[in-house]
PLY file of the C-alpha trace (Angstrom):
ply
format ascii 1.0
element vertex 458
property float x
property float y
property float z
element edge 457
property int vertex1
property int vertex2
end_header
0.00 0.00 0.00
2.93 2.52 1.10
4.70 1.78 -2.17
1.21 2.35 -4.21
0.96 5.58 -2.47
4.84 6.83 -3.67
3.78 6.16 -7.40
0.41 7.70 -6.84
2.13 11.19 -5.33
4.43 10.86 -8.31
1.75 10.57 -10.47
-0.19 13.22 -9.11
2.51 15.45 -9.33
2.93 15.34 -13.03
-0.95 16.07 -13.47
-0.97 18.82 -11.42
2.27 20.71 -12.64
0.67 19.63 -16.38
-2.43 21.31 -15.21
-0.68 24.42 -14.56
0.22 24.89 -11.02
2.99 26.70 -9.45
5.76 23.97 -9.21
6.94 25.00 -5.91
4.07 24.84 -3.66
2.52 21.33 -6.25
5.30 19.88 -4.92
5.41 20.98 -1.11
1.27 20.68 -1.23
1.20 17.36 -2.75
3.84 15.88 -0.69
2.30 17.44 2.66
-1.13 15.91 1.41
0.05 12.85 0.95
1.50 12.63 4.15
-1.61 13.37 6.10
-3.14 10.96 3.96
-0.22 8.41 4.89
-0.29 9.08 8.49
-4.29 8.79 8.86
-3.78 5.18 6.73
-0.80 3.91 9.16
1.68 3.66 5.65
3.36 7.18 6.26
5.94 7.98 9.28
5.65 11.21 10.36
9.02 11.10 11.57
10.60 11.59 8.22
9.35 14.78 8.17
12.26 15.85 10.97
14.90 15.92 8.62
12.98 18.89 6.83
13.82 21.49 9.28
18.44 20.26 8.32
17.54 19.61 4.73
16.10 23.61 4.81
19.52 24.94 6.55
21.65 22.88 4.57
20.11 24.10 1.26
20.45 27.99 2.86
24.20 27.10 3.71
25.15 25.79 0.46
27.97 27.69 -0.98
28.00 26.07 -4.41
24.11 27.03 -4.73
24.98 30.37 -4.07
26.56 30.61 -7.48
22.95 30.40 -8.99
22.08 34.23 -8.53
25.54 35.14 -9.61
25.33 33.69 -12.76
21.40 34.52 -13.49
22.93 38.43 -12.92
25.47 37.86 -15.15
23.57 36.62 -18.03
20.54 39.28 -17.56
23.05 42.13 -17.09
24.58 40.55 -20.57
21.21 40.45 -22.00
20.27 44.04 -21.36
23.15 45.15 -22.69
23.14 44.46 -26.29
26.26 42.00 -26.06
23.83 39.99 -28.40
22.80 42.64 -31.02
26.69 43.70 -31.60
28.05 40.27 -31.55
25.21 39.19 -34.34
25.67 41.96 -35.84
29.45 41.94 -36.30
29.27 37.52 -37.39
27.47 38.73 -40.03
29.41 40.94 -41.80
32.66 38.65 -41.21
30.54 35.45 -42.79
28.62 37.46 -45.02
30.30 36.04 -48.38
30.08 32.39 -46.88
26.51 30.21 -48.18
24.27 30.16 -45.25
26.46 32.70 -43.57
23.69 34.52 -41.49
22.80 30.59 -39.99
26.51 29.97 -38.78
26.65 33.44 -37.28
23.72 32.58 -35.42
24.91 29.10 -34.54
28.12 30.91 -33.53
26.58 33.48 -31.53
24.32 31.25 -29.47
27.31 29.29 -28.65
29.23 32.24 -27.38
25.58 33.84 -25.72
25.28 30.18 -23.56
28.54 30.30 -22.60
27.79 34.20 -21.29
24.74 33.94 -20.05
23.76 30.17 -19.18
20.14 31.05 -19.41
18.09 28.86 -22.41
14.91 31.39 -22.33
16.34 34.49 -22.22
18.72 33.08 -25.34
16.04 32.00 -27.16
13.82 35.04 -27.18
17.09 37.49 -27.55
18.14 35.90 -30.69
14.50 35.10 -32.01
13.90 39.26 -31.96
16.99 39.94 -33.34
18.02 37.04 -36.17
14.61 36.02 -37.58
13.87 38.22 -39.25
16.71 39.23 -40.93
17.30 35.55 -42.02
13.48 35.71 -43.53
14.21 39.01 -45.44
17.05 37.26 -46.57
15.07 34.53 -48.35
16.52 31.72 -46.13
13.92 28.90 -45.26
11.67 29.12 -41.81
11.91 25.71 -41.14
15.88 25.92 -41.02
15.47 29.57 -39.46
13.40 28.57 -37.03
15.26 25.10 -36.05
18.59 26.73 -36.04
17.61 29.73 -33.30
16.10 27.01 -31.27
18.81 24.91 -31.22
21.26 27.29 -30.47
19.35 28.78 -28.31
19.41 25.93 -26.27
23.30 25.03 -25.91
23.22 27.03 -22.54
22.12 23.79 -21.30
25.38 22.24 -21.64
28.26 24.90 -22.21
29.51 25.84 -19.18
28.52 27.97 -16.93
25.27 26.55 -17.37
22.65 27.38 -14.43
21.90 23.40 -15.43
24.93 21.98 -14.34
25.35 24.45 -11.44
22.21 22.15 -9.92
22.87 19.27 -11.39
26.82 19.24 -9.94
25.22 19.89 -6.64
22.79 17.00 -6.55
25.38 14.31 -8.67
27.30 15.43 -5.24
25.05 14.54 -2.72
23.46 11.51 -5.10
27.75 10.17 -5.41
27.65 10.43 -1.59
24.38 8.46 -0.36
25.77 5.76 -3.45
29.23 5.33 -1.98
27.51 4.45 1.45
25.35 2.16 -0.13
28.11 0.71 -1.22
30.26 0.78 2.49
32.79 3.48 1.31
33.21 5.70 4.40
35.87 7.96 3.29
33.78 9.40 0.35
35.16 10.91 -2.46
33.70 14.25 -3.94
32.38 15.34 -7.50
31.40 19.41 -7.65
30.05 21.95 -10.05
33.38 22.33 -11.42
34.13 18.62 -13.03
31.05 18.93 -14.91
31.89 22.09 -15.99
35.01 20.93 -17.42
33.34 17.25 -18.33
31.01 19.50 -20.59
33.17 21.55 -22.04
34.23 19.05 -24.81
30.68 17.53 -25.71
29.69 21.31 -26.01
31.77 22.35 -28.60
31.19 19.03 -30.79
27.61 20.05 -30.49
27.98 23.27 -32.02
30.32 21.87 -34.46
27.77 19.29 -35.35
25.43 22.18 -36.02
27.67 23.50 -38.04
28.50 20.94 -40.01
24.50 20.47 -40.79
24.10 23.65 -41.66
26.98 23.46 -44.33
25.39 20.74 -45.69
21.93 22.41 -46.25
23.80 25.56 -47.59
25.27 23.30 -50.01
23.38 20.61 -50.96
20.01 22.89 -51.09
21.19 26.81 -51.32
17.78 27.85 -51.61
17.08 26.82 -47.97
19.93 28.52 -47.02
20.90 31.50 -50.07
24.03 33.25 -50.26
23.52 37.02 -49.57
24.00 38.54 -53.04
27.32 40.97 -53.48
25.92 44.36 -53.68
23.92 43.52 -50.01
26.67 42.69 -48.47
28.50 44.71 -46.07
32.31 46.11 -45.66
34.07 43.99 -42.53
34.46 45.96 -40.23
37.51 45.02 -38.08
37.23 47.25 -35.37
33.83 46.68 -34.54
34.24 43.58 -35.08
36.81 43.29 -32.15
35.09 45.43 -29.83
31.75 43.11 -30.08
33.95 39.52 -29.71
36.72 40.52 -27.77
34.98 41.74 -24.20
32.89 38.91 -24.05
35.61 36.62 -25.27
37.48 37.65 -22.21
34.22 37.08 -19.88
34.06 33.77 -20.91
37.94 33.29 -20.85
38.20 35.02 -16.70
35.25 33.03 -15.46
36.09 29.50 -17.42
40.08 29.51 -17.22
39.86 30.48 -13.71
37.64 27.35 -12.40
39.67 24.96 -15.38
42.83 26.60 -13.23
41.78 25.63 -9.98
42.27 29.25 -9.30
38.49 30.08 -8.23
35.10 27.71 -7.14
32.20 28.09 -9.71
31.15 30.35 -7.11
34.11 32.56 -7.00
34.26 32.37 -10.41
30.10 33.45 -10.61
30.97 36.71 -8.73
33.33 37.79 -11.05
31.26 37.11 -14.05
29.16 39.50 -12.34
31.36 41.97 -11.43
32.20 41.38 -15.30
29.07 41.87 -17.15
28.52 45.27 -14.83
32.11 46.31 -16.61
31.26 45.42 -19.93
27.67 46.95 -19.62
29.68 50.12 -18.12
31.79 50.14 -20.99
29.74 49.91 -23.69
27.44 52.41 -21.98
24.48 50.76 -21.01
25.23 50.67 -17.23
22.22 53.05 -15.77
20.29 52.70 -12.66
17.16 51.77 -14.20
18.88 49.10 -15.96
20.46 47.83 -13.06
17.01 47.72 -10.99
15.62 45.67 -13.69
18.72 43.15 -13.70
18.31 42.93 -9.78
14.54 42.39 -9.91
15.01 39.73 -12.81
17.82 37.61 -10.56
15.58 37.87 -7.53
12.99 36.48 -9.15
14.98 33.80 -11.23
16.63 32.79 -7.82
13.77 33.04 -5.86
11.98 30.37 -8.02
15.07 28.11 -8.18
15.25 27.99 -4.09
11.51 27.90 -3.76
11.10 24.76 -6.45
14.56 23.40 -4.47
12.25 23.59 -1.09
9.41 21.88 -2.37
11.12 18.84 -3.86
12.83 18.35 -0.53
9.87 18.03 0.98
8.77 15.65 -1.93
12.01 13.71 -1.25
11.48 13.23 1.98
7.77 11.82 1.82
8.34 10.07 -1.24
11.04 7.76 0.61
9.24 7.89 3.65
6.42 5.58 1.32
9.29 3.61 0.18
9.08 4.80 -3.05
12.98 4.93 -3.54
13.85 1.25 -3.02
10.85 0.39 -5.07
12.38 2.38 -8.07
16.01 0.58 -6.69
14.55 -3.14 -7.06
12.55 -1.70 -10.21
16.18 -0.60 -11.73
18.07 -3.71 -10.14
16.17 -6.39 -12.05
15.78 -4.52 -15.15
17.31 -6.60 -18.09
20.68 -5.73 -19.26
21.55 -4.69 -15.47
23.25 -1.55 -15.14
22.82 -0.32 -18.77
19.47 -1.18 -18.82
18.62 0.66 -15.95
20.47 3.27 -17.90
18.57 3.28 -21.07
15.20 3.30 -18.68
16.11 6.78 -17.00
17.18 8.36 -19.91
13.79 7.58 -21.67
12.31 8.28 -18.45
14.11 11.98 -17.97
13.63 12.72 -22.11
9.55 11.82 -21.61
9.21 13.38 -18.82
11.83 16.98 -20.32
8.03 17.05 -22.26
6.23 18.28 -19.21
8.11 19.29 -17.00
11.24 21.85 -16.75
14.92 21.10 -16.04
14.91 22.27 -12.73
11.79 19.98 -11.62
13.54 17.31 -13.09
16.91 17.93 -11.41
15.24 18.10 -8.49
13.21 16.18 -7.67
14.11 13.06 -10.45
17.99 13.00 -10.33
17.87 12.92 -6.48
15.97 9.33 -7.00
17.33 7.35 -9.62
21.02 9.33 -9.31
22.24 7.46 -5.96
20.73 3.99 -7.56
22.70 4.26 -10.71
25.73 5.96 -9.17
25.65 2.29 -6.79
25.86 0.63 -10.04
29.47 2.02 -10.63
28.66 4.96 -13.42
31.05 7.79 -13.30
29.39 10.59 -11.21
30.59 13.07 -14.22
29.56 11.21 -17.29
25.96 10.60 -15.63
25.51 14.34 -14.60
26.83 15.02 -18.36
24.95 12.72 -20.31
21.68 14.04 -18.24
22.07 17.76 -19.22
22.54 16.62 -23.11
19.27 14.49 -22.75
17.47 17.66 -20.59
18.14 19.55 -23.90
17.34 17.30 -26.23
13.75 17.47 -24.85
13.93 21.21 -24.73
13.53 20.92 -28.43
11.73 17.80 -28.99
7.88 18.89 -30.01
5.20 19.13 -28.84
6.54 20.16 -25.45
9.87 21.68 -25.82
10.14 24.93 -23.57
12.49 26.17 -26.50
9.82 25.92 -29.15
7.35 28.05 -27.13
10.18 30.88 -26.30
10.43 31.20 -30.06
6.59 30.82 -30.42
5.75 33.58 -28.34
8.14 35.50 -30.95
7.67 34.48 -34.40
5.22 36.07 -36.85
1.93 34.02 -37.37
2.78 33.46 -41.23
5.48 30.71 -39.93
3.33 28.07 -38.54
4.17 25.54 -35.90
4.51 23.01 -37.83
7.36 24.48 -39.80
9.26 25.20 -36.71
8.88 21.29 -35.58
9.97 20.46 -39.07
13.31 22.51 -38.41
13.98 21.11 -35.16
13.58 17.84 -35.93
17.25 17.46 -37.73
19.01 19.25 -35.02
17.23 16.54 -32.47
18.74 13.72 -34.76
22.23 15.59 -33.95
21.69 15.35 -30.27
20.48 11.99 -30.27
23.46 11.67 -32.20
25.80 13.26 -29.77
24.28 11.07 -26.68
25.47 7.63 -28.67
28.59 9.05 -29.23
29.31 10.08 -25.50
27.84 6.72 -24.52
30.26 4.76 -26.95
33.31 7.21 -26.48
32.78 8.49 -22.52
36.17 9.73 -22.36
35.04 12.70 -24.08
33.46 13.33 -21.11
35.52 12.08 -19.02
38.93 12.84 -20.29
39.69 17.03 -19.31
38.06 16.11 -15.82
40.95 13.31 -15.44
43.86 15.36 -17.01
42.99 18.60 -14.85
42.05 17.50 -11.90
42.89 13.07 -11.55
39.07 12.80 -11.72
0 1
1 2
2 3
3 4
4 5
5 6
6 7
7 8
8 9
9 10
10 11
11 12
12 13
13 14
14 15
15 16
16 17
17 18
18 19
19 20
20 21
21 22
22 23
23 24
24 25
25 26
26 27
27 28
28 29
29 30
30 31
31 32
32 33
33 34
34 35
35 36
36 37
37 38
38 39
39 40
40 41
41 42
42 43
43 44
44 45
45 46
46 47
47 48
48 49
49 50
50 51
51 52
52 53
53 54
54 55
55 56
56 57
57 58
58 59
59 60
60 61
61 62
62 63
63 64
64 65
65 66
66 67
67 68
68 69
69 70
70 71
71 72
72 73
73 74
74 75
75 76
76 77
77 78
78 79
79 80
80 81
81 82
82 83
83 84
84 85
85 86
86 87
87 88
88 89
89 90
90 91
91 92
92 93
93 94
94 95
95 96
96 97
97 98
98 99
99 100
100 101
101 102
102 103
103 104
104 105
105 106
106 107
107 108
108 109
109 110
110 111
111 112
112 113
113 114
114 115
115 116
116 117
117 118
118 119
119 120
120 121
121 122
122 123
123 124
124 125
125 126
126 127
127 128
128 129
129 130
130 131
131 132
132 133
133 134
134 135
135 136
136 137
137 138
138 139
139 140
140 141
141 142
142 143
143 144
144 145
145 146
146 147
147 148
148 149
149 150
150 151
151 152
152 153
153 154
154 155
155 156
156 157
157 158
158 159
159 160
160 161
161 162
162 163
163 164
164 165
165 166
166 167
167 168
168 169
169 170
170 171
171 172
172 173
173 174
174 175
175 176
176 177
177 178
178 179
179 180
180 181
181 182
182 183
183 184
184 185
185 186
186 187
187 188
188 189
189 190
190 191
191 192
192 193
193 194
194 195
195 196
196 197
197 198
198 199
199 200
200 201
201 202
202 203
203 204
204 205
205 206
206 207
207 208
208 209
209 210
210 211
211 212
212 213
213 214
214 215
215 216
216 217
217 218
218 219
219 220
220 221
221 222
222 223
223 224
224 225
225 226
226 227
227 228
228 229
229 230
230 231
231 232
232 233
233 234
234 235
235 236
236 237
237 238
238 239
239 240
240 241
241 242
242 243
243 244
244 245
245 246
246 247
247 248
248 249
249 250
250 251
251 252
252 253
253 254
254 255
255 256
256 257
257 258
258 259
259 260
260 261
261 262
262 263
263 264
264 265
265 266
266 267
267 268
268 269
269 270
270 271
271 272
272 273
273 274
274 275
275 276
276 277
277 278
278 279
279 280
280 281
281 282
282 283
283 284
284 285
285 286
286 287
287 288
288 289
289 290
290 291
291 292
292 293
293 294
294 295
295 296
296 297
297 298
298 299
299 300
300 301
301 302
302 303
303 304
304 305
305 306
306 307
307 308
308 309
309 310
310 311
311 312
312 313
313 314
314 315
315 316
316 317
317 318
318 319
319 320
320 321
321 322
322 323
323 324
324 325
325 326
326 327
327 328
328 329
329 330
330 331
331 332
332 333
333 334
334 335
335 336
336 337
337 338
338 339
339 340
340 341
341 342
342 343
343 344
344 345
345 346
346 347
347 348
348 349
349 350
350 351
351 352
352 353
353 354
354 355
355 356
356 357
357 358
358 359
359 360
360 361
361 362
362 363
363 364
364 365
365 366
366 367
367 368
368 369
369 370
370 371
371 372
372 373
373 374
374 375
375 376
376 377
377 378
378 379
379 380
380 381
381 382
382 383
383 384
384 385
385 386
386 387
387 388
388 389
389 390
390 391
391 392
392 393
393 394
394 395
395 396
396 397
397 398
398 399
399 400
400 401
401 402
402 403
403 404
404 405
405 406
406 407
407 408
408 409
409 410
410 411
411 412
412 413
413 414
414 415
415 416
416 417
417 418
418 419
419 420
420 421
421 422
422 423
423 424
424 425
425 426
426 427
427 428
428 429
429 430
430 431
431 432
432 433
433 434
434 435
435 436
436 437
437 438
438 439
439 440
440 441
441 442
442 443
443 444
444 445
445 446
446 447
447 448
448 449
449 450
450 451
451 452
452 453
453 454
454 455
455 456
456 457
């Protein structure tokens, strides 16, 4: 009965957040509900509940959580001032003579926007407003316009920093933890928001050179899709410009990466001074007012203030969902899977890419990874491939219809003469690539696991 009453709040949950509902207080309000249901049936022990009050102070001690508001400044500070306009802007002049120029300088722009900002919506809408339609006036296709701004759009998921990984390193640590007791190791070793970092790094950029490559391809093997801009539209290079939009936020990217790939600074440490960053860039290119700033401060509260509230509620979840026994169910669910540990594999990816359909990354991280993570982590994965391989699938269903969050961003703004069916028509190759990019990280895991091994014996 206890066990019936885990998948039923599980269940339940889904329906409700499908339905609608804050996510926060569905999960807190289900998971108290359930309880007093549990409690007045004799399968729920109210003494679970104690560890509520050290789960709460543990999450508002967390120093690696606190890097979650410095990077959501960073990137909306970034946002507001027009890094994105002058970096598009500049790409495509320099690959204006290039077939399907204006698509790589979007592909190339996203890649270096994710790695500023980290934040998938913000991306998505930024270079929606600002790319489509100059790539429509230009006569290329709105499938392939469409599919590329979404999928670049989304590669904050998995370049670092990525808001994604920052949660996802800190529950792969606590998940590495509980499976290294389960498994009698007392002297536990660690994994942090920085290995992933650098265990993403590499996947990243074949992503976006995958994307590339595709969008060669469709310049070249059907130019009308993708047209060359004639001659006469064309415009001079501009080499100054062009270094004043790609150098400052080249050196962003270069201060807060190199100094966590250096050991020099935490992700946190690092956070602050991509925040103390974007003000100087924003300050130099003269966008730095007071106005501005209240709006960047108002937008991180209430980014951060969702991310801690949702983080609340699913440790509430936690907690009543084991106290039903829910977790070993899923355990003996996963343990006699065929295929063993692969199997049980295979059956949580599918499980995370259904349920990236409904639900957003940070429910998922939350309140999924916490669950199957320790299970799997038992099985003897590598606590860095897993959290890896989970942010590439998290953004594959970011883009996979009808659901993907990155397919409404560009919804909300792309004229009405594109219909939604074209947009699912352009996404659909650039989910083929990530699909692609999962098997290859699954047959080749040292790309993931390589730069983590070199840098820091991990």
């Amino acid at each position: 009965m206890a066990e019936f009453m885990s998948i039923l709040l599980f269940i339940s949950i889904c329906v409700a957040l499908m339905a609608g509902y804050p996510v926060a207080f569905t999960l807190g309000g289900m998971a108290l509900l359930f309880a007093g249901i549990g409690v007045l049936t004799g399968t729920f022990d109210p003494t679970f509940l104690t560890a509520l009050p050290n789960r709460l102070f543990g999450i508002m001690n967390n120093e690696t959580l606190l890097a979650v508001p410095f990077f959501v400044f960073m990137g909306v500070m970034l946002e507001k001032s027009r890094v994105a306009e002058d970096l598009l802007e500049a790409m495509a002049k320099l690959f204006g003579g290039v077939r399907g120029g204006l698509a790589l300088s979007v592909c190339i722009v996203g890649a270096l926007l994710a790695a500023s900002t980290g934040i998938v919506g913000a991306t998505v809408v930024t270079m929606g407003l600002l790319a489509l339609p100059t790539m429509l006036r230009k006569g290329y296709d709105p499938a392939v316009s469409t599919g590329t701004l979404c999928a670049t759009g989304t590669l904050g998921q998995i370049i670092p920093p990525s808001i994604v990984l920052v949660l996802l390193g800190d529950v792969m640590s606590s998940a590495f933890s509980q499976a290294q007791l389960k498994m009698g190791i007392f002297s536990p070793k660690t994994v942090s928001v920085g290995d992933l970092f650098v265990g993403a790094l590499i996947p990243g950029l074949m992503l976006v050179g995958l994307y590339i490559v595709y969008l060669l391809a469709v310049a070249y093997l059907q130019p009308h899709k993708l047209p060359q801009i004639p001659k006469e539209e064309r415009e001079a290079i501009n080499w100054p410009q062009l270094l004043r939009a790609l150098v400052p936020p080249l050196l962003l990217i270069g201060a807060v990466l190199g100094s966590i790939l250096a050991g020099a600074a935490t992700p946190t440490e690092a956070a602050a001074l991509g925040a103390v960053g974007a003000m100087a860039l924003a300050i130099s290119k003269g966008q730095f007012t007071l106005g501005k700033f209240r709006e960047v401060a108002q937008g991180t509260t209430e980014i951060t203030s969702m991310v801690f509230l949702i983080l609340i509620g699913a440790s509430l979840f936690s907690l009543v969902f084991r106290g039903f026994g829910g977790e070993a169910l899923i355990e003996d669910v996963l343990a006699n899977l065929p295929g063993g540990v692969l199997g049980a594999f295979f059956v949580v990816m599918l499980v995370i890419f259904l349920l990236g359909f409904i639900l957003d990354f940070i429910e998922i991280t939350f309140v999924v990874v916490p669950i199957v993570g320790p299970i799997l982590l038992a099985m003897g994965l590598d606590p860095v491939w897993l959290g890896v391989m989970i942010a590439l699938n998290l953004q594959t269903s970011f883009l996979t219809p009808p659901f993907g969050f990155a397919l409404f961003y560009l919804r909300g703004v792309t004229p009405p003469s594109i219909p939604t069916t074209a947009m699912y028509k352009g996404v659909a190759p650039f989910i083929a690539i990530q699909v692609l990019m999962l098997v290859i990280a699954y047959i080749f895991p040292e790309i993931i696991t390589w730069l983590p091994e070199q840098l820091y014996g991990k």
